[in-house]
N, C-alpha and C positions, 0 to 999 in steps of 0.2 A: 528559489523555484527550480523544481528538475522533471524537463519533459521529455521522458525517454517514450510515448508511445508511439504506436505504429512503426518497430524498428526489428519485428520478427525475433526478439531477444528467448534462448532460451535460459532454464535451470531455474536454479533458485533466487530469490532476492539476496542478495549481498548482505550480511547481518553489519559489517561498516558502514551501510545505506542508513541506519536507524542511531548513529551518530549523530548524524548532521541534524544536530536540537533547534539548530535554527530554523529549518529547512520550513516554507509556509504551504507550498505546493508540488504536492508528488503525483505525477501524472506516468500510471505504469501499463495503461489500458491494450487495448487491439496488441499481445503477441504473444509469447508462449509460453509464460512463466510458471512454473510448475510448484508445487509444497503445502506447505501452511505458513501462516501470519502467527507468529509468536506473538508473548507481550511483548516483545522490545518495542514492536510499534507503539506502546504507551510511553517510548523516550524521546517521540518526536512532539514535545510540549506546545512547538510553535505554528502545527500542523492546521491548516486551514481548508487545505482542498486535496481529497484524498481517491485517485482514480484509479481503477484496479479493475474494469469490470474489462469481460473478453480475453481471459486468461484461462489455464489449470488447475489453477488456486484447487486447494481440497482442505477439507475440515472444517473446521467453525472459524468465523472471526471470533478474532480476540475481543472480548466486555470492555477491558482497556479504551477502546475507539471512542467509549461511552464518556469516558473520564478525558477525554483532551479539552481542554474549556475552551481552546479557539475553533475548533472545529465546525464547517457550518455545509460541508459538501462533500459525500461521499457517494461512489457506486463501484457496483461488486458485482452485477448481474454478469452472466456467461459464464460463473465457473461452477463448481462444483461445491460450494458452503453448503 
């Protein structure tokens, strides 16, 4: 599990972040993260709970998110998709 919100982070997401296969909970909500969500978020296999809303985020989510089979929580609202 990785709980980086509410820590005012800016830039991009780290593409080393979409490594971590194991990783079950990414909590990256309330700060200033700015780009788009490539596939590589479809490398995180073991991904359960996926937090992102209240960012910069821009473009589309990736269809990917669709195909994680443990995935059961996500939100995205506050950015720009």
């Amino acid at each position: 599990e990785l709980y980086l919100d509410h820590n005012d982070l800016t830039g991009t997401v780290p593409r080393e972040l979409f490594d971590l296969d194991q990783l079950t909970t990414l909590n990256l909500n309330n700060n200033h993260l700015q780009g788009t969500l490539g596939i590589s978020l479809a490398k995180l296999t073991s991904l359960r709970v996926l937090r992102l809303n209240d960012n910069d985020f821009t473009g589309t989510l990736p269809v990917q998110i669709d195909n994680l089979p443990l995935m059961s929580h996500v939100t995205f609202d506050g950015n720009q998709f």
